[in-house]
C-alpha positions in Angstrom: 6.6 78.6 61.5 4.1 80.6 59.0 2.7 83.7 60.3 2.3 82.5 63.7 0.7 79.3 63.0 2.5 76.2 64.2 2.4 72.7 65.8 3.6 69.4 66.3 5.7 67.7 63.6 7.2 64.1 62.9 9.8 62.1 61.0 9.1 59.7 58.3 8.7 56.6 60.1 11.3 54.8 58.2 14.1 57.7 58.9 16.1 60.1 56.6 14.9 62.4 54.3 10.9 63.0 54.0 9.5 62.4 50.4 6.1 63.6 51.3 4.4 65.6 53.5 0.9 65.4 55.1 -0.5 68.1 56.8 -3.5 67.1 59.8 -5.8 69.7 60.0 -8.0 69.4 63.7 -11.3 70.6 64.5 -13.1 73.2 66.4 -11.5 73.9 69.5 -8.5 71.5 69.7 -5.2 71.9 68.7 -2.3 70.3 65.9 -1.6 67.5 68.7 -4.9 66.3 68.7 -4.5 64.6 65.3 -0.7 64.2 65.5 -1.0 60.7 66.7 -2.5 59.8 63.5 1.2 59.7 62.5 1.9 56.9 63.9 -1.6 55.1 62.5 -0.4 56.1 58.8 3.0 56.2 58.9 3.5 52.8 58.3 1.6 53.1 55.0 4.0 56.3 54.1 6.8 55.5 55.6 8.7 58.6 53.7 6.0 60.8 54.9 6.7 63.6 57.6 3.7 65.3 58.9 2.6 68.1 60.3 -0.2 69.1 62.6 -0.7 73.1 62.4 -2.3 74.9 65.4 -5.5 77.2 63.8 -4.0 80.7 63.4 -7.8 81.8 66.5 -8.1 80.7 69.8 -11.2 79.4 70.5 -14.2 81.6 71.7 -14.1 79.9 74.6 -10.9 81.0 75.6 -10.0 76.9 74.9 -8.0 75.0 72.3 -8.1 77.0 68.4 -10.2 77.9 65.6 -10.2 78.3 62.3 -12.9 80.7 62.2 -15.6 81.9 64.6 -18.9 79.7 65.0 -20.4 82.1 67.1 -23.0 83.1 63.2 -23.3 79.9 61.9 -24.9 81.5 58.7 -23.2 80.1 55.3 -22.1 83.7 54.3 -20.2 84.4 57.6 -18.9 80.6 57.2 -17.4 81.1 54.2 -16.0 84.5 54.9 -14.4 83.2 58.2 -13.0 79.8 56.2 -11.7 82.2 53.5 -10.0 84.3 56.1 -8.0 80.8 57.6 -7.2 79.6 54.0 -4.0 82.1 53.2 -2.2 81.3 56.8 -3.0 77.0 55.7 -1.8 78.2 52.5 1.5 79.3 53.8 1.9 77.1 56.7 1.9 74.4 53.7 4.4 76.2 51.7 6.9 76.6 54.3 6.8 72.9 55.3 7.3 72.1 52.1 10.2 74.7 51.8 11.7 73.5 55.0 11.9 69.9 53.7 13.5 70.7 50.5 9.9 69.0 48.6 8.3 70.2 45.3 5.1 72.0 45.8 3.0 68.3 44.8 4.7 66.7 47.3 2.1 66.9 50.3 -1.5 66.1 50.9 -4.1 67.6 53.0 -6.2 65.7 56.1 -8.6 67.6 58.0 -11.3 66.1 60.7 -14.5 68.2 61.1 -13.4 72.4 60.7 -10.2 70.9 59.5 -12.0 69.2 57.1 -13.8 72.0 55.7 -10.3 74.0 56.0 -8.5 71.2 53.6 -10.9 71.1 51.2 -11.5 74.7 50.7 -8.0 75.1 50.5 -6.5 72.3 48.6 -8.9 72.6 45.9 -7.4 76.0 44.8 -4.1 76.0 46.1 -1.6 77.1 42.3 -0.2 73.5 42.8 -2.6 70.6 43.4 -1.9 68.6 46.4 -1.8 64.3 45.8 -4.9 64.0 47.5 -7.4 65.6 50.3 -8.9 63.6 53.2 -11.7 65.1 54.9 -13.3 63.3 58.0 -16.5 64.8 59.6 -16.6 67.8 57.3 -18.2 69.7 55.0 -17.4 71.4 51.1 -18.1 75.2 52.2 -18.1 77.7 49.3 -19.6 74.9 46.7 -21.5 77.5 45.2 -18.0 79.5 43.7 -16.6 76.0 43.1 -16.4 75.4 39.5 -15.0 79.4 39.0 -12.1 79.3 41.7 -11.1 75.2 41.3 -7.7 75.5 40.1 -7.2 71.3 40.2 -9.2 68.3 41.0 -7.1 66.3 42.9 -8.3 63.3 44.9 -10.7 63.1 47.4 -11.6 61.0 50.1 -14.7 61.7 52.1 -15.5 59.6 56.1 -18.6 60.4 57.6 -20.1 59.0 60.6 -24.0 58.5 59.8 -25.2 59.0 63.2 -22.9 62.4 63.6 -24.8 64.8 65.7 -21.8 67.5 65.5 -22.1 67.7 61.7 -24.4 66.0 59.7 -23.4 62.9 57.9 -25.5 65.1 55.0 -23.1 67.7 54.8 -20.3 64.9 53.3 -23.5 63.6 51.2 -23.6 67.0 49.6 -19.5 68.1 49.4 -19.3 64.0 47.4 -22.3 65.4 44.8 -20.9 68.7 44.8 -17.5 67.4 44.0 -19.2 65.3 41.5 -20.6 67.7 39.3 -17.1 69.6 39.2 -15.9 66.7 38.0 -13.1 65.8 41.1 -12.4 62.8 41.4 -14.2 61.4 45.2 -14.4 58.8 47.1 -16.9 58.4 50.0 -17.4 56.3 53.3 -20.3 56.7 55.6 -19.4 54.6 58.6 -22.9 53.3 59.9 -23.3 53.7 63.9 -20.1 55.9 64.4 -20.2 59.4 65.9 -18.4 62.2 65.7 -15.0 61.1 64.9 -12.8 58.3 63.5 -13.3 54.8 64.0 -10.7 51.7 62.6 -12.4 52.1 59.3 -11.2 55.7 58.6 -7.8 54.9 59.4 -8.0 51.9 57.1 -9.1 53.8 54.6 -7.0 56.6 55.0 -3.5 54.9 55.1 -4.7 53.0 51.5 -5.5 56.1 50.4 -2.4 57.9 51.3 -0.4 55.2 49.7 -2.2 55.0 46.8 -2.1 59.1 46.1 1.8 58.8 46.8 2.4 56.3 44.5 0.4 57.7 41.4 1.2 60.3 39.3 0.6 64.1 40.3 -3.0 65.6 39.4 -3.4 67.7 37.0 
């Protein structure tokens, strides 16, 4: 536990000692069990992973589930100030799973669906040690602006967007891949056709080849 933010954990689906870790970041008013599950989805592609499925350090304005930062003023500057607010506790939430299963600080990679998604890549793009990869689902690349001053890596990225998203627009992910792009970050990027506000079979395809191959290669630099 990491300054009050916690959740759900599990075991490397195939026993012993983890080798990885990835952290599931949820969205807007949920909580670390609603991604947990995806454990079980990616496991089998990472079978030495544990993950770990924080709860947002805010409950929700609605006196429901957690948040990483108030959407009450959905203007960009209050976004970014609320996102960089959430970033140290993710920051340290990752550190001490990664302390508490004895892994070096390159041994974990970052999912996040919709505010989670904008939490991970925020965050894992200037964390002192880059994580193997970042998987954002539903999100958006807030702060692009001070990118290319505060990147401290350019780890991998993968990037699933439903096109017919009403919660956030599948133009937000259009934007973080160009964005990520010009910074010159290596990106990968899926716009589902048809599919909402969430992840469909495709994303979890995608994301358990992705996880394998970010474990398997070398660490970014």
């Amino acid at each position: 536990m990491a300054d009050g933010i916690d959740g759900p954990r599990t075991a490397p689906a195939a026993g012993g000692t983890a080798q990885q870790l990835v952290v599931l970041c949820h969205g807007l008013g949920a909580d670390g069990g609603d991604l947990i599950d995806l454990a079980a989805a990616w496991g089998p592609a990472v079978p030495h992973a544990a993950f770990a499925a924080p709860d947002a350090p805010f409950p929700h304005d609605s006196g429901f589930g957690r948040q990483w930062w108030s959407v009450a003023d959905r203007t960009p500057a209050v976004t970014e100030a609320g996102v960089r607010r959430a970033a140290p506790y993710l920051d340290r939430f990752i550190d001490a799973e990664l302390a508490r299963l004895g892994l070096p600080a390159d041994a974990c990679a970052l999912m996040g669906f919709s505010q989670g998604a904008m939490m991970v890549l925020f965050t894992g793009l200037r964390r002192p040690v880059a994580p193997r990869g970042i998987l954002a689902f539903s999100g958006a690349l807030i702060g692009a602006d001070h990118l290319a001053a505060e990147l401290t890596h350019r780890p991998p990225v993968l990037l699933v967007h439903g096109e017919a998203d009403e919660v956030v627009p599948v133009a937000r992910s259009r934007d973080a891949e160009a964005a990520l792009r010009q910074a010159s970050v290596p990106v990968e990027a899926t716009f589902v056709p048809r599919l909402g506000h969430g992840i469909d079979p495709t994303g979890l395809s995608m994301g358990g080849l992705f996880l394998q191959r970010v474990f398997a290669a070398p660490a970014a630099g």
